[in-house]
Steps between C-alpha positions, in 0.01 A plus 500: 500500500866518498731219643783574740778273358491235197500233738156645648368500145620134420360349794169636487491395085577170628242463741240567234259214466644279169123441405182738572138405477463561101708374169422805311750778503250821578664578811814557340367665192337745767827557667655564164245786345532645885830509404482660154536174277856480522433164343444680160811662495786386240490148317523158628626163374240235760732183523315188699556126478537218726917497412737720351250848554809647756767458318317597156386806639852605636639434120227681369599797742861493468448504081293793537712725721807421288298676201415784753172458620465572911373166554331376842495128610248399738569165595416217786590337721854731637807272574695686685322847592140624461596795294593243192177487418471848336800594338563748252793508200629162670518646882260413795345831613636651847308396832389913493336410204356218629382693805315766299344277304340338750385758683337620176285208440449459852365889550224434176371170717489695809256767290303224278437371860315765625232398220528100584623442846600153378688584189865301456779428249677151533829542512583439124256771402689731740815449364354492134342881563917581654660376178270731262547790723853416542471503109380822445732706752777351371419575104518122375392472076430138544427296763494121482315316756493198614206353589417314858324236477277406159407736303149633455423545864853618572524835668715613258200429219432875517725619239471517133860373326636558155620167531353173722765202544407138617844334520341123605240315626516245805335312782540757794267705718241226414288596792467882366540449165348190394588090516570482109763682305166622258405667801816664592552614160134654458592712849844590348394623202260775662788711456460473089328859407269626209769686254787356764836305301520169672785275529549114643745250558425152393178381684319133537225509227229492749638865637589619158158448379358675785793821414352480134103503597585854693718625227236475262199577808634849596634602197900512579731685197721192488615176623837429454630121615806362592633216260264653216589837498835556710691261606863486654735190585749479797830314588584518885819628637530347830817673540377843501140375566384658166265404231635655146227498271394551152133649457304545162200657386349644188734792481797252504773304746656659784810305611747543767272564807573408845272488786668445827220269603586137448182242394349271287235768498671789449522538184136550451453752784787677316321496187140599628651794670695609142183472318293657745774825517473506130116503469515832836744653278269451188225614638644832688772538220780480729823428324656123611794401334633113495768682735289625702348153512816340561643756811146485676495078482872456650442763754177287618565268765224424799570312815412164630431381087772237518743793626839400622560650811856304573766364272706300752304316631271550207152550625227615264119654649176399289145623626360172309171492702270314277483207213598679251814665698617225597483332160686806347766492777611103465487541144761799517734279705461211249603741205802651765611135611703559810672199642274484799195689654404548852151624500413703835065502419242696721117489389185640627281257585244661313616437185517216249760318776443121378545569121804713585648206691491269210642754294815512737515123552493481084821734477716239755675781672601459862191738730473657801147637613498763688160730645476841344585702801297788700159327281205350639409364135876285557482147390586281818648198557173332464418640215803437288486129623112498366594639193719185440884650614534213758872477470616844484647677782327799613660758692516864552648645225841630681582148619412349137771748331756457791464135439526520104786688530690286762350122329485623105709857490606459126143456422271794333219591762165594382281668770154438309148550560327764691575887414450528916814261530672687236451802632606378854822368387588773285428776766730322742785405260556852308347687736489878318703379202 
């Protein structure tokens, strides 16, 4: 099958069904080795976590490429276009691409359907079996991949990776994943390989132990852990909205790094990505230099990750949709310390909304609530006023900046929460910038 236009191919991926009647991945392994196993082509770095697996995986890319690797980045969900979502050397593919692509996967369905008439890919899987494809045609060395949801049961579970990467471990996703952070972790860390390098961030005991008992179950060639053996410390810029950084690990201290991503957390997605570059280029003896390190970190930056998207008024974008995201986020404006915060929040009202409420309350910064527009999942008013916001203002997210800006306009605005809201406001205030 071939689509007319990329717009014909995007609207019939997105009208795929988001679940399908089984949790194992044979469908898509079926449309793969129709396919010719594309998925077997090149190396992979696997990157998931509840936080922090985005913008590790987009270091670990940009560190990579720098020491000339083709590198593809297969990422989700897309801010501003579709097409971010595969990129290759640091560019979203072109919508002809896209189109292609699609009409690939879709033509080895269409055939695999003659033999089941009922035979489906969700729409992950589809766009999974474009990025290897995508992969292959385009001649990537390494691809890093993010992974969806989890880990073990993830669609993109079908690879094998020189190097695994669990950059944290939080509440989220409870009802797929599991009610306990043990749970989440055990899911997560069905991405750890036998002979695979794995590296992790600093994780709650109860997921470490979980990381360890697979280590040492499958046989992986290494575990490597933040805070025992790399580490890196950060000092925010909040005038260029940098973190500079110092990182260490048993070959020695690299100092003078900046990462144009400002947080409290930062520093240790920075430093997970270094050390899992260093392992790839270890294991495929690719030469990385501590510049190459360097020029691949500063040219790193990823949207909506406390990005400043205005300096006067200054108004700064975080996709803090859980806990743990929001708990990273205050604690970056604590160590910035502006003179006043407006926070414009929008939450799904599937999500942990009561605990996140109490976390805003805590950090005694004025709040608007706003829905997440164009989402049936939106917190409403009544939910936000269950969850415990009874005195907070909620109003669509236009009106609540419009009336920062006239009430509070010296104030820094923080438009927190859902990646949907991010995504909303970002779209309509850069447009194609």
């Amino acid at each position: 099958m071939e689509f007319a236009s990329y717009s014909e191919a995007l609207t019939h991926i997105h009208a795929l069904p988001r679940l399908k009647r089984s949790n194992t991945r044979a469908e898509l392994r079926a449309v793969l080795a129709h396919l010719g196993h594309p998925e077997r082509h090149g190396h992979f770095v696997h990157v998931t976590g509840t936080n922090g697996k985005g913008s590790t995986s987009n270091a670990i890319a940009h560190i990579l490429q720098t020491a000339g690797c083709t590198v593809g980045l297969f990422t989700s969900p897309f801010i501003m276009r579709f097409n971010e979502r595969i990129q290759v050397d640091g560019r979203p593919v072109s919508d002809e691409t896209i189109r292609v692509a699609a009409g690939r996967v879709q033509t080895a369905i269409d055939e695999l359907r003659q033999q089941d008439s009922e035979f489906a890919l969700k729409e992950f899987e589809f766009i999974t079996s474009m990025c290897f494809l995508i992969f292959v045609d385009q001649g990537v060395d390494v691809g890093v991949i993010e992974v969806g949801i989890g880990g073990t049961h993830d669609s993109t579970n079908v690879i094998m990776p020189e190097v695994s990467v669990l950059t944290n471990v939080a509440l989220d996703h409870t009802e797929i994943l599991g009610d306990t952070v043990g749970k989440i972790a055990h899911e997560k860390a069905g991405i750890i390989k036998e002979g695979v390098a794995a590296v992790i961030g600093k994780l709650p005991a109860e997921a470490r132990a979980e990381v360890l008992t697979r280590v040492e179950a499958v046989g992986a060639a290494s575990l490597d852990e933040f805070d025992q053996d790399f580490s890196a410390s950060g000092t925010p810029d909040a005038r260029s909205f940098t973190e500079h950084l110092q990182y260490r690990d048993a070959d020695g201290k690299l100092s003078g790094l900046e990462f144009p991503l400002i947080g409290s957390y930062q520093a240790q997605n920075a430093a997970v990505a270094i050390r899992a570059s260093k392992l790839l280029a270890q294991r495929l003896q690719l030469p990385l230099t501590n510049a190459d390190i360097k020029r691949g970190l500063a040219a790193a930056s990823w949207p909506v990750r406390m990005e400043r998207i205005s300096t006067e008024p200054l108004i700064v974008l975080d996709g803090a949709h859980n806990p743990n995201g929001v708990a990273a986020a205050l604690s970056t404006l604590r160590r910035m310390q502006p003179e006043a915060v407006t926070l414009i929040v929008g939450i799904l009202a599937d999500k942990a909304l009561s605990k996140m409420i109490g976390q805003l309350a805590d950090f005694g910064a004025q709040v608007i609530l706003v829905p997440v527009p164009n989402n049936p999942r939106a917190a409403t008013v009544d939910d936000y006023r269950a969850a415990g916001a009874t005195d907070w203002p909620v109003m669509d997210w236009h009106e609540a900046l419009a009336y920062t800006l006239h009430e509070n306009p010296d104030n820094m605005i923080v438009i927190l929460g859902s990646l949907y809201l991010a995504s909303a406001v970002r779209q309509e205030l850069l447009g194609n910038e």
